[in-house]
C-alpha positions in Angstrom: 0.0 0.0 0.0 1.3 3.6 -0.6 2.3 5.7 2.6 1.9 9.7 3.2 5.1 11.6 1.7 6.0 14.8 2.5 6.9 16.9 -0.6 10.2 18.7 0.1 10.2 20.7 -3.5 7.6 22.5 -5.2 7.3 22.6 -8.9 8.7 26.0 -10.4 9.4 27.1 -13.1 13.8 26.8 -13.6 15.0 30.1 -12.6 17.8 32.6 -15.5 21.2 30.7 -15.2 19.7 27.1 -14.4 20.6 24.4 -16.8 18.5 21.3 -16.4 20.7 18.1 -16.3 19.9 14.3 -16.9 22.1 11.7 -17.7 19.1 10.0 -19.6 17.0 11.1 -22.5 14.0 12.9 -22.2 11.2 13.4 -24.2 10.4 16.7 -26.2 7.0 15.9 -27.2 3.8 14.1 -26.2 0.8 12.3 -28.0 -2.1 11.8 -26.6 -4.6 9.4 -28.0 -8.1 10.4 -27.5 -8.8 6.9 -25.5 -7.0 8.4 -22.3 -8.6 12.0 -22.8 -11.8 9.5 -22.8 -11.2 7.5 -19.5 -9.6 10.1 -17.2 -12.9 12.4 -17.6 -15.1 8.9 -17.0 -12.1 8.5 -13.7 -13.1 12.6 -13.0 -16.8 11.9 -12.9 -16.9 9.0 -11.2 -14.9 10.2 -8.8 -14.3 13.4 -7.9 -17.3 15.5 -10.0 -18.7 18.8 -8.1 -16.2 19.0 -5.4 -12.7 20.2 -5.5 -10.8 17.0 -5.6 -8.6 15.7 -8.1 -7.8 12.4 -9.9 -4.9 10.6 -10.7 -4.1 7.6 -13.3 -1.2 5.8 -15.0 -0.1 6.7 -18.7 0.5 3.4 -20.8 2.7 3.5 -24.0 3.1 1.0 -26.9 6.4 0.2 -28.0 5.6 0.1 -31.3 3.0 2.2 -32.9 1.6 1.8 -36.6 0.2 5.3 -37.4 0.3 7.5 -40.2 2.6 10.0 -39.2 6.4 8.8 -39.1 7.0 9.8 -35.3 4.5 7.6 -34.6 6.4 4.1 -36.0 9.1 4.2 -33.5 10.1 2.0 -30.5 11.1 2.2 -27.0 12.3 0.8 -24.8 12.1 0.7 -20.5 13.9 4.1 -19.6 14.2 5.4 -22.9 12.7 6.9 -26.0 13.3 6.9 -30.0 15.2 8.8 -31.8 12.2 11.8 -32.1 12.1 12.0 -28.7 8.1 11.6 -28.9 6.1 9.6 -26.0 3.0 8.0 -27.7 0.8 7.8 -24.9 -2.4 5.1 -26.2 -3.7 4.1 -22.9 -4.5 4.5 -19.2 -6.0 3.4 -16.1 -7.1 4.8 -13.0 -5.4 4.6 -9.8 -7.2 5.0 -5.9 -5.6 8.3 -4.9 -6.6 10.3 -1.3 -4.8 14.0 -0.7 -5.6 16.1 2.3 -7.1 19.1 1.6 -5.9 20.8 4.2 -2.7 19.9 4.1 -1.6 18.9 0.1 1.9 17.3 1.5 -0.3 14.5 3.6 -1.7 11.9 0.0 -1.8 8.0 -0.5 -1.3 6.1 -3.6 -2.3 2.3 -3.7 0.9 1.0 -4.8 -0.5 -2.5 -4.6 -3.3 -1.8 -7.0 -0.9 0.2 -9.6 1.0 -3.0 -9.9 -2.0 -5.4 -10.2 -3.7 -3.7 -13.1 -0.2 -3.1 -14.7 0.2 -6.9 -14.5 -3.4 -7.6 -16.1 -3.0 -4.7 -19.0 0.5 -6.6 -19.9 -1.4 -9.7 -20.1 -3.7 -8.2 -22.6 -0.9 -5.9 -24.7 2.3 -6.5 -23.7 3.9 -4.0 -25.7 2.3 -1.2 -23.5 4.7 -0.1 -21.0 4.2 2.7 -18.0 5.9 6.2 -19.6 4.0 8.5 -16.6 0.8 9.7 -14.8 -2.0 11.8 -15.6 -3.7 14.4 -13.3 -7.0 16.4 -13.4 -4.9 19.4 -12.1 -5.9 21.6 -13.4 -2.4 23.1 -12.3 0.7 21.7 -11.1 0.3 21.1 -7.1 3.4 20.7 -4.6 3.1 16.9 -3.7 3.4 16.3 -7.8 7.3 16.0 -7.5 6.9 13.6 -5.0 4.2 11.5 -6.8 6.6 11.9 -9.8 9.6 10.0 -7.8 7.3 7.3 -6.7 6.4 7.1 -10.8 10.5 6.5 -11.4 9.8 3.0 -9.7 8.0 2.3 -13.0 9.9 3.8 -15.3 13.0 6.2 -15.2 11.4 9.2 -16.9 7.7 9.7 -16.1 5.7 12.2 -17.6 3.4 13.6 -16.0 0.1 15.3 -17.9 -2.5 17.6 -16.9 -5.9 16.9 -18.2 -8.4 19.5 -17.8 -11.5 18.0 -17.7 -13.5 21.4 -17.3 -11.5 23.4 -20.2 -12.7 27.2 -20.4 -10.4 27.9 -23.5 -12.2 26.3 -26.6 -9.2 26.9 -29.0 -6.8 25.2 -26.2 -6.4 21.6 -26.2 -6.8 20.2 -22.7 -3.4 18.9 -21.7 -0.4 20.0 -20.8 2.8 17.9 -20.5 6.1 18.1 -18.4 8.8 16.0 -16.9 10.8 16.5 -14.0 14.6 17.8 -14.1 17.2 18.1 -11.7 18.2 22.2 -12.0 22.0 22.6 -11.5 22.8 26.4 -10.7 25.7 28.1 -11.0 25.9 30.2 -7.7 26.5 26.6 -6.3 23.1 26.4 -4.4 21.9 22.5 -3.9 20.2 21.4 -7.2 16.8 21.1 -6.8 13.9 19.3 -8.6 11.5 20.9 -10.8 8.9 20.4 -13.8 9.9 21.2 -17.3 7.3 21.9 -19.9 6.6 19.9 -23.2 4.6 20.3 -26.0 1.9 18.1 -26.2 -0.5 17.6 -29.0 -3.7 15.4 -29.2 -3.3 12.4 -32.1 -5.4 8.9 -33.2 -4.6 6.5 -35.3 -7.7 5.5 -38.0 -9.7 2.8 -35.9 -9.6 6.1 -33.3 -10.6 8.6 -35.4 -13.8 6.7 -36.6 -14.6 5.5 -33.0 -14.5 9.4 -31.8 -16.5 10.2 -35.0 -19.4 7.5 -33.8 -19.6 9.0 -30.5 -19.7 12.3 -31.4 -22.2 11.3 -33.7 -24.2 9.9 -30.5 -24.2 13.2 -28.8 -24.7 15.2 -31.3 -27.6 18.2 -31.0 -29.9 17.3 -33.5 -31.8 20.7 -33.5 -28.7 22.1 -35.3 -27.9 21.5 -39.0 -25.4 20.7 -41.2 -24.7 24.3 -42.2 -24.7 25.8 -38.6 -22.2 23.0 -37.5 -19.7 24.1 -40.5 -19.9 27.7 -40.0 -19.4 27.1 -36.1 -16.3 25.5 -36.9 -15.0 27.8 -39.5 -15.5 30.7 -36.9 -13.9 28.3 -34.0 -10.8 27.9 -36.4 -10.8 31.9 -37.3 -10.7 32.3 -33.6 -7.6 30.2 -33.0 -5.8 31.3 -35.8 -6.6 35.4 -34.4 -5.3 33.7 -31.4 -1.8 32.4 -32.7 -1.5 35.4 -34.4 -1.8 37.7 -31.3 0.8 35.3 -29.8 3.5 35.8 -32.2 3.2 39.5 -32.4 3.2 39.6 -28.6 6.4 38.0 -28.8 8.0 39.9 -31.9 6.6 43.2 -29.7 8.8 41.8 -26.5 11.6 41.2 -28.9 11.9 44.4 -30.0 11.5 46.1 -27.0 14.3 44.2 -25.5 12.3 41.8 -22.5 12.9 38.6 -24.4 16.2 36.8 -26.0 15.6 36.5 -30.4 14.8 32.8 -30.8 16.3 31.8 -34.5 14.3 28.7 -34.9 10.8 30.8 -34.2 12.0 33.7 -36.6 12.5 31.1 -39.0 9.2 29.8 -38.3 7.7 32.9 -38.6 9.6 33.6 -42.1 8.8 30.4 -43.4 4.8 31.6 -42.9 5.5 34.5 -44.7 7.2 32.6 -47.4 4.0 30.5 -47.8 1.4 33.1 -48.2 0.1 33.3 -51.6 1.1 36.8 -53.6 -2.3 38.4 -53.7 -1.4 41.1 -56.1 -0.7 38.5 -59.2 -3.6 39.1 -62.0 -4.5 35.5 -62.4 -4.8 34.8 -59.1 -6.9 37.4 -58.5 -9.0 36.4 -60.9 -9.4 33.3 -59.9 -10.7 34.5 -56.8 -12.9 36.3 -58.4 -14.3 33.3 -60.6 -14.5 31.4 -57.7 -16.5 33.8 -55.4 -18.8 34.2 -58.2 -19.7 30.6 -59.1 -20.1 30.4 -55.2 -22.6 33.4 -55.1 -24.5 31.8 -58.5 -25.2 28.6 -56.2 -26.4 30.7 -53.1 -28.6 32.5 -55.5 -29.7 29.8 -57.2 -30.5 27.8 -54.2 -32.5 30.8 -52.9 -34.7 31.0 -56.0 -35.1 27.4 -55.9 -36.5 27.8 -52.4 -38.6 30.4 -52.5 -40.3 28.7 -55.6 -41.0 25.4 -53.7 -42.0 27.5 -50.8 -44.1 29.0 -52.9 -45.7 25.7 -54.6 -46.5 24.8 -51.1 -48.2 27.8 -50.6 -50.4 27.2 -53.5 -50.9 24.0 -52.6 -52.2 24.7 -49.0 -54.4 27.0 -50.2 -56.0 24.6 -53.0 -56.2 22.2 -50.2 -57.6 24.6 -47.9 -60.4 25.4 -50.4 -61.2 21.5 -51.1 -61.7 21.1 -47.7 -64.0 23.9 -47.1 -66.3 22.9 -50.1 -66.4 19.2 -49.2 -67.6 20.6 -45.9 -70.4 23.0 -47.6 -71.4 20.1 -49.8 -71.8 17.4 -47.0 -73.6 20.6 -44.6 -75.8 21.4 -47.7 -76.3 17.1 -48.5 -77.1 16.9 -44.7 -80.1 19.3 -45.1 -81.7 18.0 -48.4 -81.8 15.0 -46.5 -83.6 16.2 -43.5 -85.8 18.3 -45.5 -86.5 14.7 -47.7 -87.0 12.9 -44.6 -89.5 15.6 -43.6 -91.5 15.5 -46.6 -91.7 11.7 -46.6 -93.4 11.9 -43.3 -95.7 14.6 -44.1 -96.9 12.5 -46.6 -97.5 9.2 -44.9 -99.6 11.1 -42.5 -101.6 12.3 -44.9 -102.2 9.2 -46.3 -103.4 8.0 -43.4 -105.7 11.0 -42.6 -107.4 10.1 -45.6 -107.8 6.3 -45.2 
């Protein structure tokens, strides 16, 4: 069973003139397959939704990954990564986890059950090896440097990632990555541990892409269309691109002015968009905007005339309807009253018969 720790470090950020040393590799990047995003917010609600708790889980990797992309088909091995530096994270579990909230040094971690349900996922891939831990955050907390060296049991370079499972930013994706360092300063103070950052992205392989596209498919709001859901997600993607761009001209701004260092591999980034962007002011191009635009507009307009005629049609044909509804209704009232006024004269008549037998 696990057994309170007391966290001795906290998790900052490495301070000007501290160089991060490890003897082994670490990763750079991290994957994650929309199967863990999946079970840690099924974990979350389970567990710990409403209150202010958080949960924790072990990160499983495959050792071999078929995807599309070529830093996917790479191999590791225990303690180390490929040659990209990428962790391909494709699984998880969940792990009984208690913290005090009063005091965040005083938590438990089953050890036991870690190892049990690492023994029965091996059974079932054995390619899938532990590469970290997953936490619902949604920051970094002090005790997570100690949780990280019970992790290093496991394997010798955990990564630890926060899922948000209650994201605010819609143009964000909802983790964020880091693994622990040991900061070596120069003034000769004790080195210290502390989380470094890594970029994380969120990736599937085919068989994921179409399971994702089934459920979202399940819970999707029928009382919007087709149309609505495009334009939503062209305006979603407008907004994260408005987004990047603030970011890079907040950092070109605090460039010039001095506050941050010139980083040659984002100016060449940066260059390399400009490099891409099509020459606007080239005749033909122009005018093949211009073509475009119009046989878009034709189609619009077409489209409305068509619909305004059928609406039209069915207009004309509720109202014909309308009208051979209200004159099968006269006729049967007017039939109704002949036959009254028939039946009335019938017995009229057999009375008088009878008067004059």
């Amino acid at each position: 069973t696990g057994q309170p720790m007391a966290a001795t470090a906290t998790s900052e950020k490495p301070a000007a003139g501290a160089k991060a040393v490890n003897p082994n590799p670490l990763p750079t990047n991290a994957i994650v397959h929309p199967l863990v995003l999946l079970s840690a917010t099924d974990h979350y609600v389970r567990v710990a939704k409403d209150t202010s708790k958080r949960v924790v889980g072990v990160l499983l990797g495959a050792k071999e990954v078929a995807g599309e992309r070529d830093s996917w088909k790479m191999t590791t091995h225990e303690g180390a990564y490929s040659q990209a530096d990428v962790v391909n994270i494709t699984n998880s579990f969940a792990v009984p986890f208690e913290e005090d909230d009063r005091d965040p040094k005083i938590w438990f971690l089953d050890h036991n059950y870690l190892e049990n349900m690492f023994a029965m996922f091996k059974k079932v891939n054995a390619r899938e090896k532990i590469v970290g831990w997953y936490s619902t955050g949604p920051k970094i907390r002090s005790a997570d440097l100690e949780i990280n060296e019970v992790f290093k049991k496991y394997t010798k370079n955990p990564v630890l990632v926060i899922i948000d499972v209650q994201p605010q930013d819609e143009l964000g994706i909802p983790t964020d990555a880091y693994v622990a360092v040991e900061e070596v300063k120069d003034d000769g103070t004790p080195t210290r541990r502390s989380f470094q950052h890594l970029s994380s992205e969120i990736g599937a392989e085919e068989a994921e892409e179409i399971g994702v596209e089934h459920l979202l498919r399940d819970i999707k709001d029928t009382t919007v269309s087709t149309l609505a859901e495009r334009v939503n997600a062209k305006l979603t993607s407008l907004k994260g691109l408005k987004a990047r761009l603030q970011d890079i001209h907040s950092y070109l701004q605090a460039v010039a002015q001095g506050t941050m260092p010139v980083n040659h591999e984002i100016t060449f980034l940066i260059q390399e968009i400009f490099n891409l962007l099509p020459n606007l002011s080239v005749e033909e191009l122009v005018r093949s905007f211009s073509v475009k635009t119009n046989d878009m507009m034709l189609v619009i307009y077409i489209s409305s005339l068509i619909r305004s005629v059928i609406a039209l049609h069915n207009l004309i044909n509720n109202k014909i309807a309308l009208k051979e509804a209200e004159n099968d209704g006269d006729k049967a009232e007017k039939d109704g009253k002949d036959g009254k006024k028939k039946e009335g004269k019938d017995g009229k008549d057999g009375k008088d018969g009878k008067d004059g037998k």
